[in-house]
C-alpha positions in Angstrom: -24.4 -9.2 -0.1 -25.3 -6.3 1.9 -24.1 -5.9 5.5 -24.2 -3.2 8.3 -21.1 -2.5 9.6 -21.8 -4.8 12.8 -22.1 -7.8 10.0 -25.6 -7.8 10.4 -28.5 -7.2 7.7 -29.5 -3.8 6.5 -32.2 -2.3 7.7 -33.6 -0.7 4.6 -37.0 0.8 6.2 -34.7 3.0 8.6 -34.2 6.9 7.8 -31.5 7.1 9.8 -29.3 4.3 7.6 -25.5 6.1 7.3 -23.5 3.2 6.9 -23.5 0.0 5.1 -21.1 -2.7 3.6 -21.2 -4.0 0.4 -19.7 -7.8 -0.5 -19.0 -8.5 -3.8 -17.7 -12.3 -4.0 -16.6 -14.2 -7.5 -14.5 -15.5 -9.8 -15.0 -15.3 -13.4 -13.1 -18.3 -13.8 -15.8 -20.5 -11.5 -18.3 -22.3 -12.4 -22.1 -20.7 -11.5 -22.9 -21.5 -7.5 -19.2 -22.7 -7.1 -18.0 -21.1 -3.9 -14.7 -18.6 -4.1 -12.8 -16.7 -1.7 -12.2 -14.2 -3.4 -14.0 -11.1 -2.4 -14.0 -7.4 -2.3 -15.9 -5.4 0.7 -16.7 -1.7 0.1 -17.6 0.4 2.8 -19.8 3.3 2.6 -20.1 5.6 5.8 -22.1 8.6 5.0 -22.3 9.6 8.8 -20.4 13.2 10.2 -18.4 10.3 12.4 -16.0 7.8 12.0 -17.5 4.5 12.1 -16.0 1.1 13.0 -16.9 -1.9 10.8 -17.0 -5.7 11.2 -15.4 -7.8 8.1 -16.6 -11.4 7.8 -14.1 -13.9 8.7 -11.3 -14.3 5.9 -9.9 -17.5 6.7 -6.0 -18.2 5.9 -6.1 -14.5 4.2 -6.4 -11.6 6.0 -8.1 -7.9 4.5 -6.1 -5.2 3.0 -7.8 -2.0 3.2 -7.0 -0.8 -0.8 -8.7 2.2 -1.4 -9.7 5.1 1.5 -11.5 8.3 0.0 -10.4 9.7 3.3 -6.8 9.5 2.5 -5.2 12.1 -0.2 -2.3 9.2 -0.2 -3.5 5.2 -1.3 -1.2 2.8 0.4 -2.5 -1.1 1.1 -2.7 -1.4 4.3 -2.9 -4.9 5.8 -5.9 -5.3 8.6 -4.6 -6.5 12.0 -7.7 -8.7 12.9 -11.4 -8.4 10.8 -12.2 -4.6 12.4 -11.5 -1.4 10.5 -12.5 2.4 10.9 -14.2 4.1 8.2 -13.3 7.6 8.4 -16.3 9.8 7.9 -18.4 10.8 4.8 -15.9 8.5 2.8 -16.0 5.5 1.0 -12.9 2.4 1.4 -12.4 -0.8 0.0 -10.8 -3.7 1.3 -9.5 -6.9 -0.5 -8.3 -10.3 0.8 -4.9 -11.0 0.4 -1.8 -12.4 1.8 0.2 -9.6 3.5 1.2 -9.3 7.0 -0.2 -6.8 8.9 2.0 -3.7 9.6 
């Protein structure tokens, strides 16, 4: 599923477009159209500014920001809440997990 980083649809058609979310959701292990909750969001923030993104409610779990093209050092870092900054012109990626938040 694409998103834009207010959770909303993509707007495609519009030149301006520097930031957009990417869903992935499945299980190998599930049957075809069997819902699973696991899912993996990558962020992609082109813009010359750090942008703040809206993650889709995660339930019992909470997201864990696991990869940051902005940091020269990958550390998980649990999410406090479903809101994360994208740092500019970089890519992350976020997980749902278990952790607490630091």
């Amino acid at each position: 599923i694409w998103r834009g980083f207010d959770g909303g649809p993509v707007n495609w058609r519009d030149p301006g477009l520097s930031h957009l979310c990417l869903l992935l959701r499945g299980n190998a292990e599930r049957a075809r159209g069997k819902e699973t909750r696991d899912c993996v969001a990558l962020a992609f923030n082109r813009d010359p500014h750090d942008s703040v993104l809206q993650l889709p409610s995660a339930g019992d779990r909470i997201w864990v920001r696991g990869i940051d093209t902005a940091r020269t050092t990958q550390t998980r870092r649990a999410l406090d809440g479903l809101v994360a900054t994208v740092a500019a012109q970089s890519i992350c990626a976020f997980y749902l997990g278990y952790e607490e938040p630091a």
